[in-house]
C-alpha positions as CSV (number, residue, x, y, z in Angstrom):
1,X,-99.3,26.2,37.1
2,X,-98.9,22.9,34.6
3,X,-100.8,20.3,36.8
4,X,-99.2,17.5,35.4
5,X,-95.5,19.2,36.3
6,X,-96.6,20.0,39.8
7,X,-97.9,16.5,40.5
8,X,-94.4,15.1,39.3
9,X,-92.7,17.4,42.2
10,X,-95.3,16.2,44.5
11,X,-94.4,12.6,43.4
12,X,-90.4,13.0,43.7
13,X,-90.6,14.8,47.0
14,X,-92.4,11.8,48.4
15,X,-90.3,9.3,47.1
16,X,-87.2,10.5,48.7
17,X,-86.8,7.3,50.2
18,X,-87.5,3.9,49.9
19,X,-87.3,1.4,46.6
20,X,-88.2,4.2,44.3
21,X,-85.5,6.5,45.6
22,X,-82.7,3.6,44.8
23,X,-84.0,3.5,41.0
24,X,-84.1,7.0,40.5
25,X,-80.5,7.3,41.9
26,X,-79.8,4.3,39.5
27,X,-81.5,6.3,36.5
28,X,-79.6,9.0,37.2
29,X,-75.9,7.2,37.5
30,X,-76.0,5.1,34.9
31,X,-77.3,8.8,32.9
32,X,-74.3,10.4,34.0
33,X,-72.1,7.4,33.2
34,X,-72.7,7.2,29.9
35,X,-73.0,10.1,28.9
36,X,-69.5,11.4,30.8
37,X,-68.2,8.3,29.0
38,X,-69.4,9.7,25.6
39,X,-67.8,12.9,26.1
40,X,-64.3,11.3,27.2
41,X,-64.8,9.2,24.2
42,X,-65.5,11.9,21.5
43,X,-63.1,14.5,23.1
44,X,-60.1,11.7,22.8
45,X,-61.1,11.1,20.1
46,X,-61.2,14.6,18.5
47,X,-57.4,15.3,20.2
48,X,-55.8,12.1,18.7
49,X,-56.7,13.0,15.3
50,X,-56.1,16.6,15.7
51,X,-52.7,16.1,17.3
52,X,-52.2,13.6,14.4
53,X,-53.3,15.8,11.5
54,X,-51.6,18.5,12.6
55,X,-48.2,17.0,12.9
56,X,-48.7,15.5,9.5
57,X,-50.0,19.2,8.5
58,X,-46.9,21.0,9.6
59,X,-44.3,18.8,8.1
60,X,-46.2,18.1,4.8
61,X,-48.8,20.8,4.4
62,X,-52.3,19.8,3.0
63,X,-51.4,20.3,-0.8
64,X,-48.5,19.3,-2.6
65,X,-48.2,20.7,-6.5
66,X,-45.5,19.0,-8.3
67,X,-44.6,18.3,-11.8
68,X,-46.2,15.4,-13.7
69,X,-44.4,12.7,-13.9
70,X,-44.7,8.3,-14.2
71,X,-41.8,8.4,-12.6
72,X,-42.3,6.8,-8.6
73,X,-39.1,8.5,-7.1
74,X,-39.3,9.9,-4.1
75,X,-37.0,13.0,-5.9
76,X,-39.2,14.7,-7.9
77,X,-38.8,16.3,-11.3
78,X,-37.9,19.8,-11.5
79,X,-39.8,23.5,-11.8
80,X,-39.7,26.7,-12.5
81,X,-41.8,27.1,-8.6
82,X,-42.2,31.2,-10.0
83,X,-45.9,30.3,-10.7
84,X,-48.6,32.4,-9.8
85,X,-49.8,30.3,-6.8
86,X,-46.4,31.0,-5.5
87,X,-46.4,34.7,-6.3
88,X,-50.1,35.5,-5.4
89,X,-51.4,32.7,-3.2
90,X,-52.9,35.6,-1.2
91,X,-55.7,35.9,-3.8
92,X,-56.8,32.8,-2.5
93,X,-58.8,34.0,0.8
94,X,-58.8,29.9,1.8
95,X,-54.6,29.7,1.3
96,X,-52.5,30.6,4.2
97,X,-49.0,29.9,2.7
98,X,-47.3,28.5,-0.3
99,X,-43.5,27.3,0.0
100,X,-40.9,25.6,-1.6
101,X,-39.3,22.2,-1.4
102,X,-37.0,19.3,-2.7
103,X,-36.1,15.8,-1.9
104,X,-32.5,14.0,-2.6
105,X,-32.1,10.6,-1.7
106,X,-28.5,10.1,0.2
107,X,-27.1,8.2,3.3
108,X,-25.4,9.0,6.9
109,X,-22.2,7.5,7.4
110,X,-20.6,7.4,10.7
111,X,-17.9,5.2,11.9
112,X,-20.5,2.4,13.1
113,X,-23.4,3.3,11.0
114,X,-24.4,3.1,7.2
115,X,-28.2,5.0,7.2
116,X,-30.1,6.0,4.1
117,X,-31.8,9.1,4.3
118,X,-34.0,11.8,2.6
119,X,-32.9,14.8,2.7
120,X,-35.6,17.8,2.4
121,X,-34.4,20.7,1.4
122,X,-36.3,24.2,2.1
123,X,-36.2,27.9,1.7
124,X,-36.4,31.6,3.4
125,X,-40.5,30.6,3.0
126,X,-40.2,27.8,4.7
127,X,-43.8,28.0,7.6
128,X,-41.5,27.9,10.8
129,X,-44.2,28.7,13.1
130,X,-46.2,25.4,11.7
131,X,-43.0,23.3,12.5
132,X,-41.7,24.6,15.4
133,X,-44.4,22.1,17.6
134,X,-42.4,19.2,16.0
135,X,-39.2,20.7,17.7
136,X,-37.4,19.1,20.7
137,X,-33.8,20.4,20.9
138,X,-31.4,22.8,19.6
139,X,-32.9,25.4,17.0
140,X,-34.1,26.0,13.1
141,X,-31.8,26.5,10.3
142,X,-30.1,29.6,9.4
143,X,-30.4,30.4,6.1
144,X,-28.0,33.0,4.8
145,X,-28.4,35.5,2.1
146,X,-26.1,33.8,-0.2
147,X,-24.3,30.4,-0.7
148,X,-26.5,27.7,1.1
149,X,-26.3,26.8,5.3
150,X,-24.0,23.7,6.1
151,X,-26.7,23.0,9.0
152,X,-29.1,20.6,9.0
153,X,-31.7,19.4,11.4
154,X,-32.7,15.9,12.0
155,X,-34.8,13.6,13.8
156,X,-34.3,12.0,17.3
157,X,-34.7,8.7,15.5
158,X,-32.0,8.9,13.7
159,X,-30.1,11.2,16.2
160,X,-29.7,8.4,18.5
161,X,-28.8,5.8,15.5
162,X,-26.0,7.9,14.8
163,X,-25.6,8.8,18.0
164,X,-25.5,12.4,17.3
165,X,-26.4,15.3,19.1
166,X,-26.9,19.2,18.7
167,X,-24.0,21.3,17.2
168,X,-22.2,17.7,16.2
169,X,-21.1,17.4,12.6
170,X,-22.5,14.3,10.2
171,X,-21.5,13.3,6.4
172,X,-24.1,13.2,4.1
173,X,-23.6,11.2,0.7
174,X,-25.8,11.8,-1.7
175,X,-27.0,9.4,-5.0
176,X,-25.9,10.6,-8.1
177,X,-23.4,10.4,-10.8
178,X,-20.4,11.3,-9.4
179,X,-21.6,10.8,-5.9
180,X,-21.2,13.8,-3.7
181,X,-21.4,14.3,0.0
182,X,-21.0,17.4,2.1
183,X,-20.3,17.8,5.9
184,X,-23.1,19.6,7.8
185,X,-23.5,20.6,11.4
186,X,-26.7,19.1,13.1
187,X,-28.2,22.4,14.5
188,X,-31.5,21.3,15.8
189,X,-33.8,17.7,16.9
190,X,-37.4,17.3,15.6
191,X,-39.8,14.6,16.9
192,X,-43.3,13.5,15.4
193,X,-43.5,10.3,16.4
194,X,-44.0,9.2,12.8
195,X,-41.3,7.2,12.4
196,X,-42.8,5.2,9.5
197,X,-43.5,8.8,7.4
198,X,-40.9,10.9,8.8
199,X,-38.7,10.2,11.7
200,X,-36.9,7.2,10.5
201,X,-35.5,8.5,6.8
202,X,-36.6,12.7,6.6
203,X,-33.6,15.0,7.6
204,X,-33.8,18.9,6.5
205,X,-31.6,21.6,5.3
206,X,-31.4,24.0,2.8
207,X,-33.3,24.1,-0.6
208,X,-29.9,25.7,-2.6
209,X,-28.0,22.6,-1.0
210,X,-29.8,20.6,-3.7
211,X,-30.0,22.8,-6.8
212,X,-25.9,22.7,-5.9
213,X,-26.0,19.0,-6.3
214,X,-28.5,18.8,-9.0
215,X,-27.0,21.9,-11.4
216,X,-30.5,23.3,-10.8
217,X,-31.0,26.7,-11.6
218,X,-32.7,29.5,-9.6
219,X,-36.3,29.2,-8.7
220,X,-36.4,25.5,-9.5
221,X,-37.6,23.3,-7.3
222,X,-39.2,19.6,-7.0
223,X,-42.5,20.6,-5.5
224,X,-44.5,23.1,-3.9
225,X,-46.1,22.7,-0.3
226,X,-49.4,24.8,0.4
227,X,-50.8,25.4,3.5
228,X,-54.7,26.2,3.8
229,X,-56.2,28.1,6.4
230,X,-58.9,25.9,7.3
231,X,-58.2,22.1,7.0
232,X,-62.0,22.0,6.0
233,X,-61.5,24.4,3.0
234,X,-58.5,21.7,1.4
235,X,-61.3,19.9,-1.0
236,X,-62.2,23.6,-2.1
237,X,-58.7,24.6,-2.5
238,X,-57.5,20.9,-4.0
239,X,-60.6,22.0,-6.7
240,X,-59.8,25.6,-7.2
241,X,-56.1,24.9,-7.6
242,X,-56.5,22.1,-9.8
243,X,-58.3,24.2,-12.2
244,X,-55.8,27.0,-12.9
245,X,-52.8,25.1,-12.8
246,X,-50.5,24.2,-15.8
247,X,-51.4,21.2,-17.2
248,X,-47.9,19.3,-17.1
249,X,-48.0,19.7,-13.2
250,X,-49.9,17.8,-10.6
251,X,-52.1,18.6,-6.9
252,X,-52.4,15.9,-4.3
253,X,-53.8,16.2,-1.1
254,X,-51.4,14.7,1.7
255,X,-54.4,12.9,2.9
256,X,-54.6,10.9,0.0
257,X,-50.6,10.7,0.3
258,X,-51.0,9.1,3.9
259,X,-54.7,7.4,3.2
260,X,-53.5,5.0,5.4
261,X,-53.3,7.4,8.4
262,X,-56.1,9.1,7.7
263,X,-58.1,5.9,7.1
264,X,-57.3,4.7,10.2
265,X,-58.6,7.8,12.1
266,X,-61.6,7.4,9.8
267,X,-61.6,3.4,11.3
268,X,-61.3,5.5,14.8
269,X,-64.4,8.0,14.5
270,X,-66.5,4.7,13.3
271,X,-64.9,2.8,16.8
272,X,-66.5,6.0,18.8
273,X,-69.8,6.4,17.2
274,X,-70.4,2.9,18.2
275,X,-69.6,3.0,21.6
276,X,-72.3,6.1,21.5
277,X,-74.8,3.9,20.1
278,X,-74.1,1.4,22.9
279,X,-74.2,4.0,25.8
280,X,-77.6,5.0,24.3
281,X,-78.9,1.6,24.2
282,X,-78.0,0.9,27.7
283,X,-79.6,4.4,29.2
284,X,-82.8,4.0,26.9
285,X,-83.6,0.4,28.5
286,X,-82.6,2.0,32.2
287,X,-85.2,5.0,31.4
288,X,-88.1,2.6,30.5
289,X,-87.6,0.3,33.8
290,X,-87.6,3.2,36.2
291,X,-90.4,4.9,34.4
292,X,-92.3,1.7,34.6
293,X,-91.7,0.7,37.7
294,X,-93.0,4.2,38.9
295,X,-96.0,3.8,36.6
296,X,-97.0,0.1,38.4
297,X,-96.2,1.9,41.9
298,X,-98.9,4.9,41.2
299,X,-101.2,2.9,39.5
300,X,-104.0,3.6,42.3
301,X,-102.9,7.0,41.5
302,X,-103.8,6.8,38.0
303,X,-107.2,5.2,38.2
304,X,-108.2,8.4,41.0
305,X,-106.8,10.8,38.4
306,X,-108.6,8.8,35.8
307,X,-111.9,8.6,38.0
308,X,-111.6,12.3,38.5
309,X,-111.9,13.1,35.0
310,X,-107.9,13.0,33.8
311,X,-107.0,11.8,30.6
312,X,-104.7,9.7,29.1
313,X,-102.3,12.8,28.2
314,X,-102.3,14.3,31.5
315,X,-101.5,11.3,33.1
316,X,-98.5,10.7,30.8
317,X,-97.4,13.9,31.1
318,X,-96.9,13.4,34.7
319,X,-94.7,10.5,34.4
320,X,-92.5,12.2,31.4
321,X,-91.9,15.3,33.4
322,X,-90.4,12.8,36.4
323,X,-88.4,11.1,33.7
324,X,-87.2,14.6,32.3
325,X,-86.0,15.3,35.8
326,X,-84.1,12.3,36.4
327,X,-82.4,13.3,33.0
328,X,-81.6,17.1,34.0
329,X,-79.8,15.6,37.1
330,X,-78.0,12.8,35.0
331,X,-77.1,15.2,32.1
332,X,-75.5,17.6,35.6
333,X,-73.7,15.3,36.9
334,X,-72.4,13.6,33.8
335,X,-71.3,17.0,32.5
336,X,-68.8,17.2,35.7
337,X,-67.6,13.9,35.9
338,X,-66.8,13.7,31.8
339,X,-65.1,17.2,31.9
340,X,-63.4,17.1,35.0
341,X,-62.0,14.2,34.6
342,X,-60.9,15.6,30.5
343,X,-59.7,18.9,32.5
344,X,-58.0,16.9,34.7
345,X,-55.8,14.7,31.7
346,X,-55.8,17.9,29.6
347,X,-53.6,20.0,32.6
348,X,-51.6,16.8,34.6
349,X,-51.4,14.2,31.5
350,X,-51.3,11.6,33.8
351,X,-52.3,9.2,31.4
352,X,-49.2,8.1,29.0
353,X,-48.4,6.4,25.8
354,X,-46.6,4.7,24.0
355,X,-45.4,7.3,21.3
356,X,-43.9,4.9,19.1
357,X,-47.4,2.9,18.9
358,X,-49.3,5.6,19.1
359,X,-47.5,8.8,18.1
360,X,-47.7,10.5,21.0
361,X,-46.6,10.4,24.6
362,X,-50.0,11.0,26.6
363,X,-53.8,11.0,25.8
364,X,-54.8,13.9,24.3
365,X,-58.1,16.4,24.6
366,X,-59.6,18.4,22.3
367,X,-61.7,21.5,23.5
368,X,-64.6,21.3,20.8
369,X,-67.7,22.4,23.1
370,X,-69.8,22.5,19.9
371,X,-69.4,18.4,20.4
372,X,-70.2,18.4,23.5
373,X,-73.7,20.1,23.5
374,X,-74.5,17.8,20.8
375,X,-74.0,14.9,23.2
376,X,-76.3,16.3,25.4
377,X,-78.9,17.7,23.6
378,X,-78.7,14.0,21.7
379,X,-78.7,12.2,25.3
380,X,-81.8,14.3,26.1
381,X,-83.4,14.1,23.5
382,X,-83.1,10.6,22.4
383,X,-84.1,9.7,26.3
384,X,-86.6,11.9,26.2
385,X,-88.3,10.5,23.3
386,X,-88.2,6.9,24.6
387,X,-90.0,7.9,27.7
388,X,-93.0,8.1,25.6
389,X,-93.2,4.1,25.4
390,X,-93.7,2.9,28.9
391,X,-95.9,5.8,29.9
392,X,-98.0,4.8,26.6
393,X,-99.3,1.9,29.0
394,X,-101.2,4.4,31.3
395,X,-103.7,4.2,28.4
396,X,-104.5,0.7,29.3
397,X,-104.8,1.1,32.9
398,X,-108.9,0.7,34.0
399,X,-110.1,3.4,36.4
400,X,-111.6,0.9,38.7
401,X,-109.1,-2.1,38.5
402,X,-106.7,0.5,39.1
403,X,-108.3,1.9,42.7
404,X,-108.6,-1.6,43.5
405,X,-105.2,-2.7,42.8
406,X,-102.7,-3.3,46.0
């Protein structure tokens, strides 16, 4: 058996009570404190800016292609969308769909309300089963085989400005020279919460609704929207693309479309890491005053294991297996208390928010269990490590000061 292992046990059995015993208990609590804070923290964390990626994801894909233009309307110029990223996006192992879209800028009238709209016009291809999470009431468009639907769906934001409701019927007037406008039947409420993006100004129909309008023919459209498998393959794809596209059309990322979204989950992630760094800081000094106050209290200990021929590494050894213990337990019982109480929020939600501050009605978790070994093999091992500097003074202890000391 590892001596310096079964002289720790010894140690801990003994100390079962008394001062020692309240700052091992002390070690161990504020252990499983911070580091069941640090996996409420990241978890949160990693479900606010899923939940907010992906509803930014579903309504705008991760790629838009478009045609080149200096032109800063939100209508964008017209395409022939029959490319081959259309026709054979399957090629592409890292794209998962490709789809067609349009904008035309118009307003709802009502009798007590003048509000100006976008209207988004899509087709048969249209991702439903990435949209239907943003869905709150009534149902998708239906999309017949020939003319275009006189349905639309719109937003609770503006369904309760125009105090409109499922099945109700709105007039759309549209900009352009003669103005049009065409009387659709509200069909179905979405919800994002992203009332400065979407919510507020975004209302969708059908794609042929716009070529109508616009004298467009067949397979033109204003843009293309492409969804990617993986949101971590979109630089790949956003490279890939690029390259064998036309040159008189254009690829954006909808990151770099929202950069002030995404920069402020960035602004988020940085918020997070800190707090780790402070929960580290505050466990590290915690570790080092229990481990020295169980060095001074065995210090006659020492100088007889000293006297008897011990060296300085068995010694230390002694003390870092305690510590390691104390850190086991902590690491235990910070595990239960950080996922219980995520578990707990993840089934009941019984923390809420404010969805139009924060874009969604309750605090969100994230599963990612690959984050949450990290943080404990990092706690571990960054505790670990700094147990090496008060058991360093064991070096300095003299065997017989030490069997003298009281």
């Amino acid at each position: 058996m590892n001596l310096g292992y079964f002289i720790s046990k010894r140690i801990s059995r003994e100390q079962r009570d008394g001062f020692s015993s309240i700052t091992h208990k002390i070690a161990i609590v504020s252990i499983a404190i911070g580091l069941s804070a640090a996996i409420v923290s990241f978890l949160i964390m990693e479900g606010f800016q899923s939940t907010i990626k992906s509803k930014i994801y579903s309504f705008s894909s991760h790629l838009l292609v478009t045609r080149f233009t200096m032109n800063n309307s939100m209508e964008e110029q017209p395409f022939f969308y029959n490319i081959d990223l259309y026709n054979n996006y399957k090629k592409y192992g890292f794209i998962d769909h490709v789809q067609e879209y349009s904008h035309k800028a118009g307003l709802i009238k009502t009798d007590d309300e003048v509000l100006g709209i976008f209207f988004k016009g899509i087709g048969k291809s249209f991702h439903l089963d990435a949209f239907k999470q943003n869905m709150v009431e009534g149902e998708f468009l239906h999309l017949p085989d020939s003319n275009y639907a006189f349905e639309v769906v719109i937003s609770s934001t503006i369904a309760n400005k125009i105090r409109a409701k499922v099945n109700d019927e709105i007039v759309v007037h549209f900009f352009q020279n003669p103005p049009r406008f065409r009387k659709l039947k509200v069909v179905g409420i979405y919800e994002t919460n992203l009332s400065d993006y979407y919510d507020s100004k975004v209302i969708i129909g059908d794609i042929r609704l716009i070529s109508r309008l616009n004298d467009w023919a067949d397979s033109v459209a204003g843009g293309l929207e492409v969804f990617v498998k993986d949101p971590k393959d979109v630089d790949l794809a956003y490279e890939v693309i690029g390259e064998d596209m036309d040159y008189d059309l254009y690829i954006e990322k909808v990151s770099d479309k929202y950069v002030q979204v995404f920069e402020w989950l960035g602004l988020i992630s940085r918020q997070v890491n800190i707090l780790l760094g402070v929960i580290l800081t505050v466990v590290c000094v915690n570790m080092i005053s229990v481990v020295l106050i169980l060095v001074m209290e065995r210090t006659q200990m020492i100088g007889l294991l000293k006297a008897m021929g011990g060296n300085n590494r068995l010694i230390r050894s002694i003390f870092i297996y305690s510590g390691v213990n104390l850190i086991a337990k902590g690491l235990l019982y910070g595990n239960v208390i950080g996922l219980g109480f995520c578990y707990i929020q993840y089934k009941f939600r019984l923390i809420q928010l404010n969805p139009h501050d924060y874009y969604m009605s309750f605090v969100p978790i994230s599963w990612d269990w690959s984050m949450v070994l990290w943080l404990n093999l990092l706690v571990f091992a960054v505790v670990t490590l700094v147990l090496l500097v008060p058991t360093a003074i064991v070096a300095r202890v003299s065997p017989i000061k030490a069997i003298r000391f009281d």
